[in-house]
N, C-alpha and C positions, 0 to 999 in steps of 0.2 A: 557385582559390578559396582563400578566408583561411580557415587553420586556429587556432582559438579554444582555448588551454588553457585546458579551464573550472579546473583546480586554481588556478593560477597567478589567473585573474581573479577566483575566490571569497576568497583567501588574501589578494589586492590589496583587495577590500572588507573585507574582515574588519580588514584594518590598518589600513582608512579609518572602522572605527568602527559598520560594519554589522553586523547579527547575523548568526550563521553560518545560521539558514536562509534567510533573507534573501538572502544574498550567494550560498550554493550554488542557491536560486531564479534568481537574477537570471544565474549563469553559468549555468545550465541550458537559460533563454530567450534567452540570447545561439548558443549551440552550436545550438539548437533553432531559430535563424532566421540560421544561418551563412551558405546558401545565397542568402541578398540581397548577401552583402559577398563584394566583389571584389577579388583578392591586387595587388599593383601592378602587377606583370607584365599581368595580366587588364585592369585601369583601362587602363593605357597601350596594350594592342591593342584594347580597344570603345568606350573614350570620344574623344570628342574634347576636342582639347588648342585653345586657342587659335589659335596656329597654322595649324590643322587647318581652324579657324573661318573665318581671315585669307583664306587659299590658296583654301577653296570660294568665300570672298566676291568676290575678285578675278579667280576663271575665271569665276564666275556673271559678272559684271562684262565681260570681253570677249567670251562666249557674247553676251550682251545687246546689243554695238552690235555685231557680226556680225551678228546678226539684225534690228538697225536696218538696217543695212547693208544688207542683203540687200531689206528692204521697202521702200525709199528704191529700189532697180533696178527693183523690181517696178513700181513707180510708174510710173516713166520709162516701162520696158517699155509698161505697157498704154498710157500717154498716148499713147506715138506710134501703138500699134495705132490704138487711137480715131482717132485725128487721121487715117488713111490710110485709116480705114474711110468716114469721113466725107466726104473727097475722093472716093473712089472713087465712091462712094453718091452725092454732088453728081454730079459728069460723067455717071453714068449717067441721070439725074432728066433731064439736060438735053439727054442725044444722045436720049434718049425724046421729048422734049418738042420738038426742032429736028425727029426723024424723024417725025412724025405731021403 
């Protein structure tokens, strides 16, 4: 977590021309809302970096035709079931149909 001199950032406004309650106001709501701002060490382990971006983009990416892949067999797979169900099912319709 980033640590905020509020001294140092009131003394900064004050030489930028702001009144001193003003300026001790405004480091007071900064110290006071410290715990949203993250030290760089913190940024660099929870956000992501570009990078970070690139590398999910491009696993997602060959996760993605792997699992084309995969649906593209499954295909085939059931077509041939099908197709030998279908045979099977004919010859039977018709030693049915010769035995009677």
């Amino acid at each position: 977590m980033a640590i905020i001199d509020t001294l140092q950032v009131s003394k900064d406004l004050m030489k930028a021309g702001i009144s001193q309650d003003a300026a001790e106001e405004l480091a007071f709501q900064f110290k006071r809302n410290e715990e949203g701002f993250l030290s760089k060490k913190e940024a660099e382990e929870k956000l992501a970096t570009k990078k970070d971006i690139e590398k999910l983009r491009s696993d997602t990416k060959i996760k993605l035709e792997e699992m084309n892949s995969t649906i593209a067999e499954s295909k085939a797979s059931i077509i041939k079931w099908v197709a030998a169900m279908l045979v099977a099912q004919s010859g039977i319709i018709i030693s049915a149909i010769l035995v009677s």
